[in-house]
N, C-alpha and C positions, 0 to 999 in steps of 0.2 A: 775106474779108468774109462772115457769114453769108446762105444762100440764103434770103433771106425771100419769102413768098407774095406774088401778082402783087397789085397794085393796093395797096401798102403805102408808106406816108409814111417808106423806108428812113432819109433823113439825120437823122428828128426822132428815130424809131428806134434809132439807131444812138448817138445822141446821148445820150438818156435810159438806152441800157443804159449808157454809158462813165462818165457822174456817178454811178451808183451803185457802192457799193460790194463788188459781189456779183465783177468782173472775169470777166464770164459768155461776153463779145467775144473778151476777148484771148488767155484761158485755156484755151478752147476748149470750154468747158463747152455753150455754149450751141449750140454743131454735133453734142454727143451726142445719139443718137436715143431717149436717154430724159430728154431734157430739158424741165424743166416750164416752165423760162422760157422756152424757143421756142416752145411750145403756149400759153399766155398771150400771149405779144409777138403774134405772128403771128394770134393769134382775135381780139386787140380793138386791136390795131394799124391796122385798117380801119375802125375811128371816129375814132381822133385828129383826123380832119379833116373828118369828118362825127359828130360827137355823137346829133344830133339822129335818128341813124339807128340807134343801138344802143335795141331794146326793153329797157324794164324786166327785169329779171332776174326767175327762176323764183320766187314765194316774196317776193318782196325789197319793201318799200315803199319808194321811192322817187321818182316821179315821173318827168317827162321829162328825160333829161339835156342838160345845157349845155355840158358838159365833160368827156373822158377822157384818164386818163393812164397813161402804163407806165412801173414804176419810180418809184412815189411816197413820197416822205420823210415820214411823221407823227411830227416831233418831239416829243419832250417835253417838259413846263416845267423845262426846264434843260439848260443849254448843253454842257457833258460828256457823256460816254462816248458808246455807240453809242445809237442811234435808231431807230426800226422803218420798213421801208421795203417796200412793199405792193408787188405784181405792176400790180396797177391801181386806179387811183382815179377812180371815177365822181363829178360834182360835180352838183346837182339844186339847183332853188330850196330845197328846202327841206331837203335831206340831202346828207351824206357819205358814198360807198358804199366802203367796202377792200374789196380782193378779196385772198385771200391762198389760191393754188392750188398743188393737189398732184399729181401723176401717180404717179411710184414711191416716191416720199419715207418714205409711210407705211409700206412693205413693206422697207425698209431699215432696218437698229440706228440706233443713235446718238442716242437723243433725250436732249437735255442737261436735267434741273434744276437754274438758277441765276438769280435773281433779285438783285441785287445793295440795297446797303442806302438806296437811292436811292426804292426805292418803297415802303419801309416809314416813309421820312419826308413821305410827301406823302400829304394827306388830300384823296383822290380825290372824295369828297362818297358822300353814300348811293344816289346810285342807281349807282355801282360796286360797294356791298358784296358782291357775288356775286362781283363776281371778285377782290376781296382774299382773299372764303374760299377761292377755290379756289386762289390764289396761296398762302397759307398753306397748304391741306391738300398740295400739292404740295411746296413747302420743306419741311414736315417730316414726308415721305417716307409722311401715311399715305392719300395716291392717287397711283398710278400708272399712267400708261399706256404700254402699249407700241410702238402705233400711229399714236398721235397725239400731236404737236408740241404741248401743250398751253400748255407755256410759251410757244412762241412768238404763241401764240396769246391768251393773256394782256396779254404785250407791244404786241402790235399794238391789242387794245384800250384801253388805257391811251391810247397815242399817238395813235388814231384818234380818242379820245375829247376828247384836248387840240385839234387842228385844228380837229373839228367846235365844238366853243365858239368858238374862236376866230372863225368865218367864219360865226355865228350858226344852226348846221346840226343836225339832228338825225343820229348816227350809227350807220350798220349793218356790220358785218365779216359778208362773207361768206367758206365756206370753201368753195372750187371743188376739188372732190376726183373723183378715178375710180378706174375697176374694173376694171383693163387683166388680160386675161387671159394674157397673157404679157410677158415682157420683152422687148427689144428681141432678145435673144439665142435667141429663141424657145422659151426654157424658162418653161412653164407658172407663173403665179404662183399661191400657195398660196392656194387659196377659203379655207379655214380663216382666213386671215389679213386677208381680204377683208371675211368675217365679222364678224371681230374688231375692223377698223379702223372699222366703219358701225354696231357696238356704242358702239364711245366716242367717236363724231363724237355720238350722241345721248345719252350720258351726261353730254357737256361741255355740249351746249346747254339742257338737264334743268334744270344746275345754273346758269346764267346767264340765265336763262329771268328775264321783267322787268325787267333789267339796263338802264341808259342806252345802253350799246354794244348794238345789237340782233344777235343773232347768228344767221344762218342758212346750214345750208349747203344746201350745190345740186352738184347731181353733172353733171359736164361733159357725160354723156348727155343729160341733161333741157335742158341748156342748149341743145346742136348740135342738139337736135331739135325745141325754139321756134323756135331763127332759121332750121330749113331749114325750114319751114313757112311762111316769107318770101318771096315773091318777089324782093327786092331782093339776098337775104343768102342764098338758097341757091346760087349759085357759088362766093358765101366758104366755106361747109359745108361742099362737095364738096371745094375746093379742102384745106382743113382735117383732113377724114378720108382724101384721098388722102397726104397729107404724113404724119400723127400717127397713121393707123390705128383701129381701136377704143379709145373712152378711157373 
């Protein structure tokens, strides 16, 4: 069973990783020390049962929250294929917050472009048109990035976009990213790449910029250094940056 930080709601935890479809528990994924989903589970793991104790996020409109979740489903209008399923979902009277976090992700290959023909048949309304463009300039292959998960980033706003109507909310995708200067393995990670990846975290939101999905990101630095500035939430902090290290 994963070692999760003291004062953490483990069984609701435990729960919410196993309905997703990531198999982060079982796999073992989620006990490697460069894992992003134990650094998300474990940082707002300790609202699930206290909401009303998670501050607004760095940057982010949203309001008081009512509601947090790990491992949240924002379907699509339509019942098929895969879905997008957020790290955490902040719920606010008046907004839907995704978080969708990264630690080493961005510093590794493999970013897929593939969009399937499912969103070229659904007419998002105009305040998506920013990111149909960028979903088109992406599909045909004349933006690329190397660092950033763009699509899936796309995706998540679509999905998060569908919930938020649903549940009459205004919506914001945030991208919770860091600047780890080594890997777990203690070989230095490439500033060059560091660079590059904080290049197109602001390229992407340039280009989305007055979109209905509101898009902001926020660097996990800025985040752990509001809440240790907490008296209530600076144990979680420590506890936090003893476990995950510099993020």
């Amino acid at each position: 069973m994963p070692d999760f930080l003291p004062d953490l709601p483990v069984d609701a935890l435990l729960a919410a990783l196993r309905r997703s479809p990531g198999n982060e528990v079982d796999s073992g994924k989620f006990a490697s020390p460069e894992s992003s989903s134990a650094l998300a589970v474990n940082a707002f793991g300790w609202f699930l049962e206290r909401p009303d104790a998670l501050p607004p996020l760095p940057g982010v409109p949203m309001g008081r929250p009512e509601a947090v979740e790990v491992e949240a489903e924002m379907r699509f209008p339509w019942s098929g294929g895969r879905h997008p399923w957020l790290d955490v979902a902040v719920t606010t009277a008046t907004t839907l917050v995704g978080v969708e976090s990264k630690r080493y992700e961005p510093f590794r290959p493999g970013k897929a472009v593939l969009f399937s023909e499912a969103y070229d048949s659904r007419d998002w309304g105009p305040g998506m048109a920013a990111y149909d463009r960028l979903r088109a300039e992406l599909s045909a292959g004349r933006l690329r990035y190397r660092h950033l998960d763009a699509v899936q980033l796309v995706k998540h706003a679509y999905g998060l976009r569908n919930q938020a109507r649903k549940r009459g909310r205004g919506a914001v995708l945030v991208y919770l990213h860091a600047a780890p200067e080594a890997w777990a393995s203690g070989k230095p990670v490439d500033p060059g790449a560091i660079r590059a990846h904080a290049a197109e975290v602001a390229d992407f939101a340039s280009r989305v910029k007055g979109a209905d999905v509101v898009f902001v990101p926020v660097r996990w630095a800025d985040l752990l250094a509001q809440w240790a500035g907490l008296p209530a939430l600076a144990a979680h902090v420590a506890a936090i940056r003893a476990r995950f290290g510099v993020v």
